[in-house]
PAVEXDREN-704407 format. One record per residue: residue number from 1; residue in one letter; chain; z, x, y of N, C-alpha, C, O in turn. Coordinates in Angstrom, 3 decimals. Last residue first. Example, Ala and Ser with C-alpha at 12.3 -4.5 7.8 and 13.67 -1.06 7.14 Angstrom:
<recs>
- seq / type / mol / n_c3 / n_c1 / n_c2 / ca_c3 / ca_c1 / ca_c2 / c_c3 / c_c1 / c_c2 / o_c3 / o_c1 / o_c2
- 2 / S / A / 7.080 / 12.850 / -2.250 / 7.140 / 13.670 / -1.060 / 7.870 / 12.900 / 0.030 / 8.039 / 13.409 / 1.138
- 1 / A / A / 7.800 / 13.190 / -5.690 / 7.800 / 12.300 / -4.500 / 7.800 / 13.200 / -3.300 / 8.465 / 14.236 / -3.319
</recs>
This chain:
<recs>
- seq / type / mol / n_c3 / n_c1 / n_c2 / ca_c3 / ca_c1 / ca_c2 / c_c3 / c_c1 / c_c2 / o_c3 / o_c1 / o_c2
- 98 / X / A / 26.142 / 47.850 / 77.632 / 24.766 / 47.822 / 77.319 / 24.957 / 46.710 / 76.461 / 23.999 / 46.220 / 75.863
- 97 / X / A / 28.991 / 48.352 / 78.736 / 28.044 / 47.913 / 79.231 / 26.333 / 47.719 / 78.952 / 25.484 / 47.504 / 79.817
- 96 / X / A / 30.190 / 48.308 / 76.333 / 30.445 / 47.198 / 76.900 / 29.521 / 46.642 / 77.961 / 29.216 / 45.480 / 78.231
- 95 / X / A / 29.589 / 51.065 / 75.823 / 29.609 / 49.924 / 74.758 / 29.305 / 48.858 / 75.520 / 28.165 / 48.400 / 75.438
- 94 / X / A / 30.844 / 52.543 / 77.699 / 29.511 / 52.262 / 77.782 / 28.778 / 51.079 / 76.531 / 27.690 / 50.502 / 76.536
- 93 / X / A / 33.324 / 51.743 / 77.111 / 33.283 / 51.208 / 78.883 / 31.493 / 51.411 / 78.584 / 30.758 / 50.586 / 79.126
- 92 / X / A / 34.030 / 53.116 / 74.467 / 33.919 / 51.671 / 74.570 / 33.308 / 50.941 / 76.168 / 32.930 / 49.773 / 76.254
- 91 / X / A / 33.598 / 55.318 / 75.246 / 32.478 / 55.081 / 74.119 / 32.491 / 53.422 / 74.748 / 31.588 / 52.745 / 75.240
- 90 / X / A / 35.779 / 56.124 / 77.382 / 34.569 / 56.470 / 77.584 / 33.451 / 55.505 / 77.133 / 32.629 / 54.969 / 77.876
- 89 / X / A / 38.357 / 55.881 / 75.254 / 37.979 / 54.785 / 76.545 / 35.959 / 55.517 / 76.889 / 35.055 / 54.949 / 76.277
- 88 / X / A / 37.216 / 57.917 / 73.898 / 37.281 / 56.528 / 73.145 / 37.182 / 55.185 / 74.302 / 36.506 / 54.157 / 74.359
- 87 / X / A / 37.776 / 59.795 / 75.378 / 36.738 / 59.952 / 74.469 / 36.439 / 58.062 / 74.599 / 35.665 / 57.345 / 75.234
- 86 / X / A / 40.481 / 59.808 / 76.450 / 39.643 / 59.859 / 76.991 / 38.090 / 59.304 / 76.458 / 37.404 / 58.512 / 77.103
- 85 / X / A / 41.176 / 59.878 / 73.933 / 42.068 / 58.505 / 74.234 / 40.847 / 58.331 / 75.559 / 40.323 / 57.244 / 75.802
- 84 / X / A / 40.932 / 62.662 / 73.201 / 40.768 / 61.104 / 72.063 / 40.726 / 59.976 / 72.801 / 40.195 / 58.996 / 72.277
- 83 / X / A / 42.831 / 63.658 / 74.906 / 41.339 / 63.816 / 75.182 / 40.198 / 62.441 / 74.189 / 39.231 / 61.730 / 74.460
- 82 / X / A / 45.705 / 63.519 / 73.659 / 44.802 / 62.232 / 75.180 / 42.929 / 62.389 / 75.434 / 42.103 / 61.611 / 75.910
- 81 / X / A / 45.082 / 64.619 / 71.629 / 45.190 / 63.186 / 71.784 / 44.677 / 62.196 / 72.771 / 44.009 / 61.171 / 72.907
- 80 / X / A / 44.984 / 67.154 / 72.755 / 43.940 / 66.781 / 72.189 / 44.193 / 64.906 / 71.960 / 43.286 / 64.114 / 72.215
- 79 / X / A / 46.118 / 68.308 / 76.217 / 46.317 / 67.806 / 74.305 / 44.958 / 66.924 / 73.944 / 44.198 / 66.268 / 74.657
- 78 / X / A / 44.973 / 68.688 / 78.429 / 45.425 / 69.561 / 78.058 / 45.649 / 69.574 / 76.161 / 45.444 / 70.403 / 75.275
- 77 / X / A / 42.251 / 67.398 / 80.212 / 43.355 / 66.976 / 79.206 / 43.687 / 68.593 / 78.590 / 42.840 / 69.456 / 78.362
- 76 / X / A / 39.590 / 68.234 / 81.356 / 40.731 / 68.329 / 81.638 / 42.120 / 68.452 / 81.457 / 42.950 / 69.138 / 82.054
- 75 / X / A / 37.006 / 68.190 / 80.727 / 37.828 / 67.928 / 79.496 / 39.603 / 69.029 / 80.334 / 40.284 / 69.984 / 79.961
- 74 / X / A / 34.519 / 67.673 / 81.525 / 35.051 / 69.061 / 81.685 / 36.053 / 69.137 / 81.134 / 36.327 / 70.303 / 80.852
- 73 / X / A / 33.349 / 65.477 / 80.070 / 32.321 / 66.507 / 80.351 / 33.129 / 67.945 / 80.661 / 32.723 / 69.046 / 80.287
- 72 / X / A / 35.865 / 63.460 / 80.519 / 35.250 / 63.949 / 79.316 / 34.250 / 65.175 / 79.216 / 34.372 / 65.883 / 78.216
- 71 / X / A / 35.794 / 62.990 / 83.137 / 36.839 / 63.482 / 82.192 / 36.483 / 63.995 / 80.995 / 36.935 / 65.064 / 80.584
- 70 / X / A / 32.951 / 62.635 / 83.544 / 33.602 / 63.420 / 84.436 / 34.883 / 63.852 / 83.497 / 34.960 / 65.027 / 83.138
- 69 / X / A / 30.420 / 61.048 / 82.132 / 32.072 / 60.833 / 82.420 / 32.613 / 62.477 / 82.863 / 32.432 / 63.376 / 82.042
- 68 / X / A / 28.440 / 61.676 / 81.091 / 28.327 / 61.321 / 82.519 / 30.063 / 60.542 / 82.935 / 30.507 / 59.780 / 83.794
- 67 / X / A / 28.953 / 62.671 / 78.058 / 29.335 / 63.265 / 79.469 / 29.056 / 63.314 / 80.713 / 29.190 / 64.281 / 81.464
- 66 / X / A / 28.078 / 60.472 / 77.394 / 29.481 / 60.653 / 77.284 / 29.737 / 61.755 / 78.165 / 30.680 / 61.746 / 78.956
- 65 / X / A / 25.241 / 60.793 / 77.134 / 25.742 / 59.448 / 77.868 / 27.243 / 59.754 / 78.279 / 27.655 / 59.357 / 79.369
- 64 / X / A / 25.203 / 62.802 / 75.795 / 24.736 / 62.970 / 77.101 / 25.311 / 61.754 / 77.751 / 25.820 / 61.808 / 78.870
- 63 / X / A / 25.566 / 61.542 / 73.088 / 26.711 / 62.973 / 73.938 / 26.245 / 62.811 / 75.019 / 27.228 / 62.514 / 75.698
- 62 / X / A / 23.583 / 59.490 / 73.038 / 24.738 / 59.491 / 73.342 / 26.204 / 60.177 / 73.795 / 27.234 / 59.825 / 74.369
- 61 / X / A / 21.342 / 61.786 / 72.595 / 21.804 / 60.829 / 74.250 / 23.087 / 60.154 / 73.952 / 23.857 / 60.318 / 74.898
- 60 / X / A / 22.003 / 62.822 / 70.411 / 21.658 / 63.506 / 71.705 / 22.007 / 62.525 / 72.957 / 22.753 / 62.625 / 73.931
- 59 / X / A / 22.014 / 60.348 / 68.400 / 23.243 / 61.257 / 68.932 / 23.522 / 62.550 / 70.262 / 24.536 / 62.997 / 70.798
- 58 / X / A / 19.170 / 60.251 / 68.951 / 20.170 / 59.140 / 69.021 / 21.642 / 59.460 / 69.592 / 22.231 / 59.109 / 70.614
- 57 / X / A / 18.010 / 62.823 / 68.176 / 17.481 / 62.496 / 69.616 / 18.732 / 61.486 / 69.721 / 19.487 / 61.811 / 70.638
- 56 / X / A / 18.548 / 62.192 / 65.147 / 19.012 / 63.406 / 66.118 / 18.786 / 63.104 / 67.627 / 19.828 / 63.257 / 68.264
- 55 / X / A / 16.969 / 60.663 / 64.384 / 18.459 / 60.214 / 64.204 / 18.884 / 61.250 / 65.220 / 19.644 / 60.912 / 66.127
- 54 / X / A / 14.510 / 62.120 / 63.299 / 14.285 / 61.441 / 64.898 / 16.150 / 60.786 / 65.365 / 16.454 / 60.530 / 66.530
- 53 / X / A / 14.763 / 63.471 / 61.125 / 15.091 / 64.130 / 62.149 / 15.351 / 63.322 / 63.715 / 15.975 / 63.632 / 64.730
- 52 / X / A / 14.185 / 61.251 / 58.951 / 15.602 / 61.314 / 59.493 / 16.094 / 62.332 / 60.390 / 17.294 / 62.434 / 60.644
- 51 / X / A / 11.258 / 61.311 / 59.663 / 12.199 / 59.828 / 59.959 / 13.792 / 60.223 / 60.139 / 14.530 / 59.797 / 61.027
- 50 / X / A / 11.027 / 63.637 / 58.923 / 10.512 / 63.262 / 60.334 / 11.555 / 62.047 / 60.613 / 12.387 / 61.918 / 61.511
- 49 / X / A / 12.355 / 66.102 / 56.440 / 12.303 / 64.417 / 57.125 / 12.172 / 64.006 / 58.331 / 13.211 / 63.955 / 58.988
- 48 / X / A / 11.105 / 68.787 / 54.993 / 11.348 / 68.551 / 56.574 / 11.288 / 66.773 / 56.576 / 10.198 / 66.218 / 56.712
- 47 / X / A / 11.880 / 71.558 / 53.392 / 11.611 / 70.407 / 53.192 / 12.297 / 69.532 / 54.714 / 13.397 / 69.593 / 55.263
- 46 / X / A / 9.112 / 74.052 / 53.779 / 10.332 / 73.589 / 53.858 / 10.103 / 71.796 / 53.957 / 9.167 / 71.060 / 54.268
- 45 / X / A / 6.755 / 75.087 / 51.465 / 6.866 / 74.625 / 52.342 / 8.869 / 74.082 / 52.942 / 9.676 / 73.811 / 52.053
- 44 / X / A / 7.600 / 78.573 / 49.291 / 7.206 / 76.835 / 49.393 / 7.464 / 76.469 / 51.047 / 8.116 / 77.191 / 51.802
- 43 / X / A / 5.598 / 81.185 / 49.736 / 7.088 / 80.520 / 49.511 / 6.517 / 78.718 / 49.577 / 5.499 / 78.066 / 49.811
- 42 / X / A / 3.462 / 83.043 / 50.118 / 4.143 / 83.010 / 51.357 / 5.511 / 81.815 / 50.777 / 6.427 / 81.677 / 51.588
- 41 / X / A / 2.326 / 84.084 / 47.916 / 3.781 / 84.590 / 48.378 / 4.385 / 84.304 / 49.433 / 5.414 / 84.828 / 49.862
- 40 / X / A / 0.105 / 82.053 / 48.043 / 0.960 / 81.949 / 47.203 / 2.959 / 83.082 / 47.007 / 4.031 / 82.921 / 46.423
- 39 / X / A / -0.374 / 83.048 / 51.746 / -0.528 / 82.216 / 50.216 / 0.339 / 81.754 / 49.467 / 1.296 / 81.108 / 49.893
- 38 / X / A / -0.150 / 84.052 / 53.901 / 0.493 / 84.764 / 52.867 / 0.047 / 84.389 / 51.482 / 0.051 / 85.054 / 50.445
- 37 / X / A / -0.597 / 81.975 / 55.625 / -1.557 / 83.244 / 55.547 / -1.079 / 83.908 / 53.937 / -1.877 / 84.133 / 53.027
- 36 / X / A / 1.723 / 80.560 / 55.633 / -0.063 / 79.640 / 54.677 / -0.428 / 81.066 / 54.931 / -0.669 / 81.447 / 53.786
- 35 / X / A / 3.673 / 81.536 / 56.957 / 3.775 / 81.839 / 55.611 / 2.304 / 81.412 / 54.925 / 1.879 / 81.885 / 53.871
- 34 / X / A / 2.447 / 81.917 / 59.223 / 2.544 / 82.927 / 58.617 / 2.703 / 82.831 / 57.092 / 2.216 / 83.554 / 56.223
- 33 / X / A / 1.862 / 79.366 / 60.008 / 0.900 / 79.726 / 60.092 / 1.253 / 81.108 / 58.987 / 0.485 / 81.344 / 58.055
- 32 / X / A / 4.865 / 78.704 / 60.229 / 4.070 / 78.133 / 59.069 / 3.138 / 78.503 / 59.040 / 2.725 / 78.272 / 57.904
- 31 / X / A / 5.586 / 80.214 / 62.403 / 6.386 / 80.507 / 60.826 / 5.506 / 79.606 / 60.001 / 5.501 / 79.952 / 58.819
- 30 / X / A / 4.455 / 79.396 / 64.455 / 3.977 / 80.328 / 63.764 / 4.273 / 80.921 / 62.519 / 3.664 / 81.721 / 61.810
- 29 / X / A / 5.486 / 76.741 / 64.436 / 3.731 / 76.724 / 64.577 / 3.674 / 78.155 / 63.274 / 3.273 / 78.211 / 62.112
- 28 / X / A / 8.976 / 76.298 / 62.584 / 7.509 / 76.353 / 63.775 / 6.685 / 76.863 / 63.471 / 6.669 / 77.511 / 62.424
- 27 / X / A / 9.860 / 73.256 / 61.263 / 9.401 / 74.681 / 60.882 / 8.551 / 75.439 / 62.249 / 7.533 / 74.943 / 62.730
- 26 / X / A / 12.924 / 71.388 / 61.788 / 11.734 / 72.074 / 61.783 / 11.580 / 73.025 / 61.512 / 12.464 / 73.871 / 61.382
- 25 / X / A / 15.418 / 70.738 / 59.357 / 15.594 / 71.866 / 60.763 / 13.305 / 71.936 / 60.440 / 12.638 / 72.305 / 59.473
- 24 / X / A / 18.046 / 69.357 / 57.703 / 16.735 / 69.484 / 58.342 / 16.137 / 69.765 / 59.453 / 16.294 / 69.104 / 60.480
- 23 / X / A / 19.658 / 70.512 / 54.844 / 19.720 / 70.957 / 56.338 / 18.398 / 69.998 / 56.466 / 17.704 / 69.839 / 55.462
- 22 / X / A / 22.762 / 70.820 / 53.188 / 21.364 / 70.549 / 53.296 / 21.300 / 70.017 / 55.021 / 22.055 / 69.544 / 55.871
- 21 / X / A / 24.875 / 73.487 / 52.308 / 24.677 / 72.058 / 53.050 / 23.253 / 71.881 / 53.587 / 22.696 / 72.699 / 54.318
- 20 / X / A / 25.622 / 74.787 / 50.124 / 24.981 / 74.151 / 49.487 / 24.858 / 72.782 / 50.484 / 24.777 / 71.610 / 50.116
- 19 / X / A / 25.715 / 77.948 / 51.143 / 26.693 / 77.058 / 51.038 / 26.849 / 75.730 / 50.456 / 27.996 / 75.349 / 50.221
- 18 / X / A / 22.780 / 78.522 / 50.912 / 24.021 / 78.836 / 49.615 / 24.839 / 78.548 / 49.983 / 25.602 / 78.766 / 49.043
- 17 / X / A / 22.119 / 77.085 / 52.381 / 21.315 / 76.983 / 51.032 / 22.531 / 77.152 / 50.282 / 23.123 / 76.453 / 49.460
- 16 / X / A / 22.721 / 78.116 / 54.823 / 22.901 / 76.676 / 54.419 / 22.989 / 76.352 / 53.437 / 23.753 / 75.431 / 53.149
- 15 / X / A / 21.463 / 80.755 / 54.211 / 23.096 / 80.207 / 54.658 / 23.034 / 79.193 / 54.241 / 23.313 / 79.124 / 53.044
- 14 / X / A / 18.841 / 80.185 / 54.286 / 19.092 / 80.796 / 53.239 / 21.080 / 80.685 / 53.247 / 21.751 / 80.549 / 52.223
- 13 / X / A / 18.433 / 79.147 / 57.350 / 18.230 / 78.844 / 56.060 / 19.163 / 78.988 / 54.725 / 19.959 / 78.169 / 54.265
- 12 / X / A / 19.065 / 82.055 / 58.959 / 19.712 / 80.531 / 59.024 / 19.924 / 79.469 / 57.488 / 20.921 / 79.154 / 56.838
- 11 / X / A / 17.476 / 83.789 / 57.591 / 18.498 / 83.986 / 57.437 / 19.479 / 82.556 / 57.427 / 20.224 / 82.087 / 56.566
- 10 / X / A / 14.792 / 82.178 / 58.456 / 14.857 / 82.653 / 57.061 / 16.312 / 82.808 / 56.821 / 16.725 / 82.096 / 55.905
- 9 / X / A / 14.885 / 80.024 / 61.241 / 15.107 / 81.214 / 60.932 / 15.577 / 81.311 / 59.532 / 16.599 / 80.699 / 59.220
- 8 / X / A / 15.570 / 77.768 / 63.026 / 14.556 / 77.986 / 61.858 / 14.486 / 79.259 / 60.950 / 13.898 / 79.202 / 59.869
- 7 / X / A / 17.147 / 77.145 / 65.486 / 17.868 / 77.513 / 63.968 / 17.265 / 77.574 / 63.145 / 17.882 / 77.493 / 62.083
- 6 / X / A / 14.974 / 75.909 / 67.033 / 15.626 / 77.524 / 67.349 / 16.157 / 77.905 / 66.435 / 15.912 / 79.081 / 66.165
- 5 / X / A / 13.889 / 73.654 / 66.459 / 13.823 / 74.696 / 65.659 / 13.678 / 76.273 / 65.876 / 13.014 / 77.220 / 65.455
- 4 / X / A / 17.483 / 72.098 / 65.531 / 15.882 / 72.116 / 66.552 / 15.313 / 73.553 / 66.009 / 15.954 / 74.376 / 65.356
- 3 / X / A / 18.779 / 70.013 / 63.363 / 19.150 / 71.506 / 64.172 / 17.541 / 71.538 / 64.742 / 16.610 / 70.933 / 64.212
- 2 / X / A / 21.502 / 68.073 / 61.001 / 19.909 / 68.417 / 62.117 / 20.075 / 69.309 / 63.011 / 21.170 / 69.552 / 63.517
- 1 / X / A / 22.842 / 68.619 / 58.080 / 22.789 / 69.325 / 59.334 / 21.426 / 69.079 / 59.954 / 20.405 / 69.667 / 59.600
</recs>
């Protein structure tokens, strides 16, 4: 799971944990300032991959790319098939053009 670090949150966390889906979700300024104040009770550092958070921005613009399609952005289609069919024509017309 990549997540920004509005989903940073102790509770957030601690979900993931025990569902057992690994997450990488920044830490912010002040949640890390708080826990280093704390010390040794402030907990371990979270475990944070820069390299595999930046994968996230990738799939960001490509949803964004996909919903400069009009069919797809308000999703008109009533069945889910054709919305597939929408989707897919979409991926491939920007495929084609880059």
């Amino acid at each position: 799971l990549l997540a920004d670090k509005a989903y940073t949150s102790r509770k957030n966390r601690r979900y993931l944990r025990r569902r057992g889906i690994q997450h990488i979700i920044p830490e912010r300024l002040d949640q890390q300032r708080h826990r280093q104040n704390r010390g040794s009770r402030g907990g371990r550092p979270t475990g944070f991959d820069s390299e595999h958070y930046k994968k996230r921005n990738t799939v960001e613009r490509a949803i964004n790319r996909l919903k400069g399609f009009r069919a797809v952005a308000t999703r008109y289609e009533k069945r889910a098939y054709i919305y597939l069919g929408t989707v897919t024509l979409a991926a491939l017309t920007i495929w084609l053009r880059t």
